[in-house]
C-alpha positions as CSV (number, residue, x, y, z in Angstrom):
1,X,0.0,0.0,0.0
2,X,1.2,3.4,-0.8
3,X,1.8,6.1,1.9
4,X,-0.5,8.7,1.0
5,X,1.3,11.5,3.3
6,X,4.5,13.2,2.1
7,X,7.4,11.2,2.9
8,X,9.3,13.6,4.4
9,X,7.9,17.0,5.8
10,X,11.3,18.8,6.7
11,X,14.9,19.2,4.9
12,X,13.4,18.2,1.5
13,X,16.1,17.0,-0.6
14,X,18.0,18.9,-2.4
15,X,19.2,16.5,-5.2
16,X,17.5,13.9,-7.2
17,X,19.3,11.7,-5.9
18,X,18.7,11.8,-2.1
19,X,15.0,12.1,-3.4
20,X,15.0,8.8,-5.0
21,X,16.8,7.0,-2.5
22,X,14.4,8.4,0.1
23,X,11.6,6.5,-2.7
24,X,13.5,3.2,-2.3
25,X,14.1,3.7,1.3
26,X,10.4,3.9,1.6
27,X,9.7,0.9,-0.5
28,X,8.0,2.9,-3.2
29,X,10.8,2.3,-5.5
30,X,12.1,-1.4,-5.6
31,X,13.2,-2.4,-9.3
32,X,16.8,-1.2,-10.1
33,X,15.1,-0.3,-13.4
34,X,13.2,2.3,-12.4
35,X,16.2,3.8,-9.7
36,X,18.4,3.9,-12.5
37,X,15.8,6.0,-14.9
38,X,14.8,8.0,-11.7
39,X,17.9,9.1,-11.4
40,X,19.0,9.6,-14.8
41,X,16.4,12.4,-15.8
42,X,16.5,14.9,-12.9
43,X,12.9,16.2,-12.2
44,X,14.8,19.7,-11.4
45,X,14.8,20.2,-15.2
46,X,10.8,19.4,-15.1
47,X,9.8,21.9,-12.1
48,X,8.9,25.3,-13.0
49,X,11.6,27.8,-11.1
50,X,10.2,28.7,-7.8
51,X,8.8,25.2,-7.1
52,X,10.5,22.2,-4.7
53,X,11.4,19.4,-7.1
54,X,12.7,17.4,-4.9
55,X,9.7,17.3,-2.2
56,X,7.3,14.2,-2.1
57,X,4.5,16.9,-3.4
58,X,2.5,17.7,-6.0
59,X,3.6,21.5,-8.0
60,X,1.3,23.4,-10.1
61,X,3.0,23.6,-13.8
62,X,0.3,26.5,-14.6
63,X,-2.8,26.4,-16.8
64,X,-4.6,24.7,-13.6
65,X,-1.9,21.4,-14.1
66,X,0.1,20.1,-11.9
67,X,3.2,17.4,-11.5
68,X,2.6,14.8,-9.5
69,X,4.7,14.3,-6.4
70,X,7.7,12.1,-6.8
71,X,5.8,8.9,-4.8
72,X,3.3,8.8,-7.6
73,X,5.2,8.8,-10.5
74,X,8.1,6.4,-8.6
75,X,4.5,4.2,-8.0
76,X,3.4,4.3,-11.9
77,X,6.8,3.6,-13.3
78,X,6.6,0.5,-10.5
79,X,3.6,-0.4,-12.0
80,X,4.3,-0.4,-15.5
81,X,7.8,-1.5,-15.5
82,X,7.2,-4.7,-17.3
83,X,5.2,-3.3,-20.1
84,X,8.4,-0.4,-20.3
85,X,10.7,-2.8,-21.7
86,X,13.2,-2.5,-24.6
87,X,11.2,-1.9,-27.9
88,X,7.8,-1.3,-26.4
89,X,5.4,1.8,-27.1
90,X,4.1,4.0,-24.4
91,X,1.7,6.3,-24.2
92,X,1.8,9.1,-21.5
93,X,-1.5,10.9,-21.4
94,X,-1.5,14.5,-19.8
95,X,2.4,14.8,-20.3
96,X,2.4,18.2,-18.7
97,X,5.9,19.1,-18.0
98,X,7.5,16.0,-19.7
99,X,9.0,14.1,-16.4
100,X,7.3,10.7,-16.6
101,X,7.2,10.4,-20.9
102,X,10.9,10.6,-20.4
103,X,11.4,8.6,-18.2
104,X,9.1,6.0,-20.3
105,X,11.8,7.4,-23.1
106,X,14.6,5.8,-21.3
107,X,13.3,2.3,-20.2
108,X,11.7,1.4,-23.7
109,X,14.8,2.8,-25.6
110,X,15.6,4.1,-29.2
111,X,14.2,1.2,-30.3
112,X,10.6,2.2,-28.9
113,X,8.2,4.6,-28.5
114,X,7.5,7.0,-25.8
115,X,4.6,9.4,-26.9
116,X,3.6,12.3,-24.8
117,X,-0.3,14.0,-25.5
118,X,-0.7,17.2,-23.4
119,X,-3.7,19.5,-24.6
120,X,-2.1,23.1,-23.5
121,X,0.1,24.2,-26.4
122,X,2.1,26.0,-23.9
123,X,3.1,22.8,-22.0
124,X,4.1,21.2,-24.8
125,X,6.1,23.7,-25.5
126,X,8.1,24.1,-22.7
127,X,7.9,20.1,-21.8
128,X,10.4,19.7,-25.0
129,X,12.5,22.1,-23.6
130,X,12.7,20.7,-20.9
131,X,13.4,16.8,-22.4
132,X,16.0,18.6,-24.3
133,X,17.7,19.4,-20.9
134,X,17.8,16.0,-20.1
135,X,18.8,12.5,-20.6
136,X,16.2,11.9,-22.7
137,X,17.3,14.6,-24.9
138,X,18.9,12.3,-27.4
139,X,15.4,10.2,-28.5
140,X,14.1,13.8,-28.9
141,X,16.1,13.8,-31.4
142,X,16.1,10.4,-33.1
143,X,12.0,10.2,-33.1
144,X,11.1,7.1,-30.3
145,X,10.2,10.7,-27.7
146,X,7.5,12.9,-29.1
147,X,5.0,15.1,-27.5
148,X,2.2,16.4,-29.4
149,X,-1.0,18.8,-28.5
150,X,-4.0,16.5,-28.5
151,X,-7.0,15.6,-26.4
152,X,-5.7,12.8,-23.7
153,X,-9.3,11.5,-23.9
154,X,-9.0,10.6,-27.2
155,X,-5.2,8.5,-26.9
156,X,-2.6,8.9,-30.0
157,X,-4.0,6.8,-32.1
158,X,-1.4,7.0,-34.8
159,X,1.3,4.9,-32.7
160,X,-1.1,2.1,-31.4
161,X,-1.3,-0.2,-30.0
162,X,0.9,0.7,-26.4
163,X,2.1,-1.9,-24.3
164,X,2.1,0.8,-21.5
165,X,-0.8,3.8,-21.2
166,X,-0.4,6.3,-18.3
167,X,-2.9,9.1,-17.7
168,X,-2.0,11.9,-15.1
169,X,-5.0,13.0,-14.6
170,X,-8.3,11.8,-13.2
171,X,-11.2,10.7,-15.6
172,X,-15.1,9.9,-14.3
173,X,-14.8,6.7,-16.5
174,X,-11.8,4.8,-18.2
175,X,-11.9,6.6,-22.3
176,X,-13.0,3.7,-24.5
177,X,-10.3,5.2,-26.9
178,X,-7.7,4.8,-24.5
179,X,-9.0,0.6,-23.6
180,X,-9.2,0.5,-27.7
181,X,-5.4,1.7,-28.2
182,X,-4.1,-0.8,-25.5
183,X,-2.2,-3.7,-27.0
184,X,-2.9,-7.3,-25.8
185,X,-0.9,-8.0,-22.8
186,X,-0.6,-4.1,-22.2
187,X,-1.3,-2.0,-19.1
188,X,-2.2,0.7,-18.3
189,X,-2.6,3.1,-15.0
190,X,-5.4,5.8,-14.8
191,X,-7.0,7.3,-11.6
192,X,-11.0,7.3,-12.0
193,X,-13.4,9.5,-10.1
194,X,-14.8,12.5,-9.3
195,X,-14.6,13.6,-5.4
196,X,-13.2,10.4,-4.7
197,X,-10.3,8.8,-7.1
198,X,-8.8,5.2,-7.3
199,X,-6.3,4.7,-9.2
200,X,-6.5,1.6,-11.5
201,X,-4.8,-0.7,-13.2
202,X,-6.3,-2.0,-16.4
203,X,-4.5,-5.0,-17.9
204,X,-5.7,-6.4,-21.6
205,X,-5.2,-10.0,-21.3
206,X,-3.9,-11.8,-24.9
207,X,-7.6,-12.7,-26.4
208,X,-8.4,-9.0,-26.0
209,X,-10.8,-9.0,-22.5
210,X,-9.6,-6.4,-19.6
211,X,-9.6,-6.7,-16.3
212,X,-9.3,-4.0,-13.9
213,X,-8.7,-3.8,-10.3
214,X,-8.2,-0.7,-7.5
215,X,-4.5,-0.1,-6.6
216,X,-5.4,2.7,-4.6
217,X,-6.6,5.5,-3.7
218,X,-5.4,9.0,-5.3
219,X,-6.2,12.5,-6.0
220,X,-5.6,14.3,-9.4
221,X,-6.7,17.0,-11.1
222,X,-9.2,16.2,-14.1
223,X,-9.2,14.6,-17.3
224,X,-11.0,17.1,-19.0
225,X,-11.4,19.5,-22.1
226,X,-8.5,22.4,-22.6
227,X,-11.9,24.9,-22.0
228,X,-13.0,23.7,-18.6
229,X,-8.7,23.1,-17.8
230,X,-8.3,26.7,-18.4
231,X,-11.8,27.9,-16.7
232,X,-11.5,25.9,-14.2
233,X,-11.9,27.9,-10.2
């Protein structure tokens, strides 16, 4: 079970790598896999200035998005780790600032596909700045990391099937076109809900049926349109 308070509430690390290593002290973090890619892309280079990076908290990005603290993302990358392999295709819905599609960059290689959808414009701007800061700067270059301005509701459809799907933000119902775009034998990790969230893991077994189950419980911003994002009190 995830602990839903913030690891540490004082001296908040002041490097990446203390803050991993406080995520694998925990137990949050316990494949090398996803240490290593932790600490290659520094989520310093993914914080707007001004923010903590390195606290176990959730930042606001702007445009009413936020980052997710370091737990959750440690927690997804856990969870998807096996579907994250070498040559696999991810999908990272709600990219925001960039963090976890590069991350996804670095496990599945040059020879996959990390895709990154993000509705702002402006986010998507500044989240390939940021990957260009980073160790994920050279599959930038080479094609397998791209972000693009889309609707998260509605997937990427032009790089399905994904053996890994990730939304960062919370939907009232798991988007048929994001169940449709999951390969056999894929994953994926949304939260659902409106006042009250679960996050779930949706697995599409080989003949094509899915099964979900609660992992547990979360709370996110919405999965909504870019109008009610931006209007939103």
């Amino acid at each position: 079970m995830l602990m839903q308070h913030r690891l540490w509430s004082s001296g908040a690390s002041d490097k990446n790598t203390a803050m991993v290593e406080q995520l694998q002290r925990y137990g949050i973090v316990r494949s090398a896999k996803v240490a290593e890619v932790m600490q290659a892309i520094d989520r310093g280079l993914f914080v707007p200035s001004g923010g903590s990076p390195y606290y176990d908290s959730p930042m606001p990005i702007g445009y009413n998005a936020t980052i997710s603290a370091p737990h959750m993302h440690a927690a997804c990358l856990e969870l998807l780790e096996k579907n994250l392999q070498p040559g696999m295709r991810a999908l990272d819905v709600g990219s925001g600032t960039g963090y976890l599609t590069a991350c996804f960059a670095l496990m599945v290689g040059s020879e996959g596909r990390a895709v990154g959808v993000e509705h702002i414009p402006e986010l998507v701007a500044s989240s390939i700045e940021n990957v260009k800061k980073s160790a994920a700067a050279p599959q930038l270059n080479d094609g397998s990391l791209s972000i693009h301005v889309a609707d998260g509701r509605e997937g990427w459809p032009e790089l399905a099937p994904y053996d890994a799907i990730h939304v960062g933000a919370a939907a009232p119902k798991i988007p048929d076109a994001l169940t449709q775009q999951l390969k056999p034998g894929g994953r994926m990790v949304i939260p659902v809900g409106t006042v009250f969230q679960e996050l779930k893991v949706v697995d599409k077994k080989p003949d094509g049926s899915v099964s979900i189950r609660d992992e547990t419980s979360v709370r996110y911003v919405p999965l909504t349109s870019k109008d009610a994002q931006l209007h939103a009190n």
